[in-house]
N, C-alpha and C positions, 0 to 999 in steps of 0.2 A: 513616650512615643510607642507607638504598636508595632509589634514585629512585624518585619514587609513580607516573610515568608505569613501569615497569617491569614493576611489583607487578601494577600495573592489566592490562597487556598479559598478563603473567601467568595472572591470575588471569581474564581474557575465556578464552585459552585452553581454560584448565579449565572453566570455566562451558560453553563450547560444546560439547568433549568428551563430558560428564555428561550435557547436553542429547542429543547425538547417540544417545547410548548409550540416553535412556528411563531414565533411574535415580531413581526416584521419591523424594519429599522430602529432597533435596539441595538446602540455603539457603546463602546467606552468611553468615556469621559471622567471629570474631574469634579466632584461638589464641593463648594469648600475645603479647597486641597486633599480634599478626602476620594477615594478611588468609587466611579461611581455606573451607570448603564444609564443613558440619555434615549428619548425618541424627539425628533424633531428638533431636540435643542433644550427640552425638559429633564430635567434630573426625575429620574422615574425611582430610582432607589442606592441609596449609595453607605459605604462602611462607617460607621462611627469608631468601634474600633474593631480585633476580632472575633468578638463574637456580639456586636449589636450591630443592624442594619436598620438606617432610615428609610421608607419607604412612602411613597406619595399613599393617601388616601383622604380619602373624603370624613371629614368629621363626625359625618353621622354614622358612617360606617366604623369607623377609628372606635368610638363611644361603645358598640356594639360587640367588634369584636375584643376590646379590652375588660365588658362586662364576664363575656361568654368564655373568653380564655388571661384571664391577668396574668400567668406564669409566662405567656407565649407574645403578648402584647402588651403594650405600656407606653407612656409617655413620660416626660421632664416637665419644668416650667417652661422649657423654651417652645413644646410641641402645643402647648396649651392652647384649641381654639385655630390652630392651623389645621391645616390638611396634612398631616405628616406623622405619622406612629412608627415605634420601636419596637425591634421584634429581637427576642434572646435566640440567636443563629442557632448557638448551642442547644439548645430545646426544640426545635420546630422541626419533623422530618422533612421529607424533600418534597412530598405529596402537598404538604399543607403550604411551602412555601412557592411552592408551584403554582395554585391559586390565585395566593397575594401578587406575585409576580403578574401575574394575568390582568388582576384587578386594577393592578397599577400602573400597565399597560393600557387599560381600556380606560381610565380615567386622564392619561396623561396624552397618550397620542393624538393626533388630528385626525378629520374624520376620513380625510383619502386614505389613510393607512387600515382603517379600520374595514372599509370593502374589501 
């Protein structure tokens, strides 16, 4: 099981990124018991452990950025074909995970949130 102090550092990360960003109703929550940031009720990205984070995205995009960066993006058999890519925390500065946060934002939320 993954250190909660980890998880925690973790997910401050994220929280302040989102925050930085302005990305409107992004809460905490829970993805399969795993510590996660929801918009509308959607798991937008959440810990697998501490240092890999699942993140919602679009397959085509997923496909793309795990060409352009495999050290920073990747998947399992279980991501295969989903919307959902893995990103190594420990690798990715805050800039780039800024981004994907965004992206995952914009793919996940409803569209009153998005006005």
């Amino acid at each position: 099981m993954p250190d909660p102090k980890h998880l925690e550092r973790g997910l401050a990360r994220l929280n302040r990124l989102v925050e930085a960003r302005g990305l409107p109703g992004v809460v905490p929550a829970t993805h399969e018991a795993a510590p996660a940031l929801a918009v509308a009720g959607t798991a937008l990205a959440w810990l697998v452990d501490a240092n890999t984070l699942a993140l919602a995205c679009p397959v085509d995009q997923k496909v793309l950025l795990m060409d352009i960066s495999p050290d920073l993006y990747f998947e399992t058999e279980q991501q295969v074909g989903k919307d959902v890519m893995l990103i190594h925390l420990d690798r990715i500065g805050d800039e780039e995970l800024s981004l994907r946060l965004h992206d995952a934002w914009e793919f996940s939320a409803p569209e009153k949130l998005k006005k």
